[in-house]
C-alpha positions as a Python dict, from the first residue, in 0.01 Angstrom:
ca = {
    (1, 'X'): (0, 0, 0),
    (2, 'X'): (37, 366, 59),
    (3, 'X'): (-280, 395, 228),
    (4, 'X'): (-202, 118, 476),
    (5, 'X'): (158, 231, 581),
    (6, 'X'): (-46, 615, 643),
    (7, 'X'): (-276, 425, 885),
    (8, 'X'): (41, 269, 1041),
    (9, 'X'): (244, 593, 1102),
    (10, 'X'): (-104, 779, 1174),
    (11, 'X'): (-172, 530, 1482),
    (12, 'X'): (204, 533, 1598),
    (13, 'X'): (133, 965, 1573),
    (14, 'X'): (-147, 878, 1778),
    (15, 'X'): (18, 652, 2026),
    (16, 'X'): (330, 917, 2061),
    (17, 'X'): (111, 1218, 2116),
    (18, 'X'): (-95, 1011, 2390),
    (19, 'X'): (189, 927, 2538),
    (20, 'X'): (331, 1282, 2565),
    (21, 'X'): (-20, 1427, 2677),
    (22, 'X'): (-5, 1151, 2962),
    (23, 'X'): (349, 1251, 3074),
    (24, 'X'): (303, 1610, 3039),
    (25, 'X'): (-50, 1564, 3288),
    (26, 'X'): (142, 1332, 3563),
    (27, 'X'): (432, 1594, 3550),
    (28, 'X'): (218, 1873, 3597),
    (29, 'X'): (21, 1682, 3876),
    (30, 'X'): (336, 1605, 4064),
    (31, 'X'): (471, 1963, 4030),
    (32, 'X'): (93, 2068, 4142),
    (33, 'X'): (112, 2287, 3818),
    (34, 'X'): (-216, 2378, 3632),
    (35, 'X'): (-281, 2263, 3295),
    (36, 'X'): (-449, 2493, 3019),
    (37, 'X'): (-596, 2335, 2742),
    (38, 'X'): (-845, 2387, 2428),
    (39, 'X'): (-1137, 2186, 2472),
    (40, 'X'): (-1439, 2203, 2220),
    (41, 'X'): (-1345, 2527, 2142),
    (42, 'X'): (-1310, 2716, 2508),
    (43, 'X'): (-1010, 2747, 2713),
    (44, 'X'): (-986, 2503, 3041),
    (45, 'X'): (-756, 2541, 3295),
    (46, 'X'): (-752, 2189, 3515),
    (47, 'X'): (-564, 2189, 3841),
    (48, 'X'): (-343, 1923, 4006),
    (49, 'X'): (-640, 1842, 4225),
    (50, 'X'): (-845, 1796, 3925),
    (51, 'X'): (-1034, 2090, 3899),
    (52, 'X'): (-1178, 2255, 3625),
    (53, 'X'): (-1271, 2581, 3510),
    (54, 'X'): (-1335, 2767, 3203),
    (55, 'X'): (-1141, 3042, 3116),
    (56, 'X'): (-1353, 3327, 3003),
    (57, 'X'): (-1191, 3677, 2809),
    (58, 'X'): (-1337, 3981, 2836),
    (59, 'X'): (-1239, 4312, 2729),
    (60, 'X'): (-870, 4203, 2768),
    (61, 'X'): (-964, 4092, 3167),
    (62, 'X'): (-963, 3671, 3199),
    (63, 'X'): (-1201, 3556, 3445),
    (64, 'X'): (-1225, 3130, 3551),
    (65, 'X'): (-1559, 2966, 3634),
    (66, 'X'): (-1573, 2660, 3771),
    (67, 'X'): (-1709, 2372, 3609),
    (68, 'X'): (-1882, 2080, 3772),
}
């Protein structure tokens, strides 16, 4: 029983925080505000246009390269 009702609030988590991300992105793509995320383990900033780049740190100086 208890392991059921933790799949049921885990995929209603799951649903919520999808929901969120998806709001947060259109708002952000409205405003024509960049996103920064995590995404395996290296910052991405995405733009409202739907570019990426990755968001490299060096000696305190951040640098963005494009990806794609």
């Amino acid at each position: 029983m208890v392991s059921r009702l933790s799949a049921v609030i885990g995929e209603e988590l799951r649903n919520t925080l999808n929901r969120a991300k998806n709001s947060v992105r259109a708002k952000a793509k409205k405003a024509g505000a960049p996103l920064f995320y995590m995404e395996n383990g290296k910052y991405i900033r995405e733009e409202a246009n739907g570019e990426k780049y990755i968001r490299v740190v060096e000696a305190g100086q951040a640098k963005d390269y494009k990806l794609g």
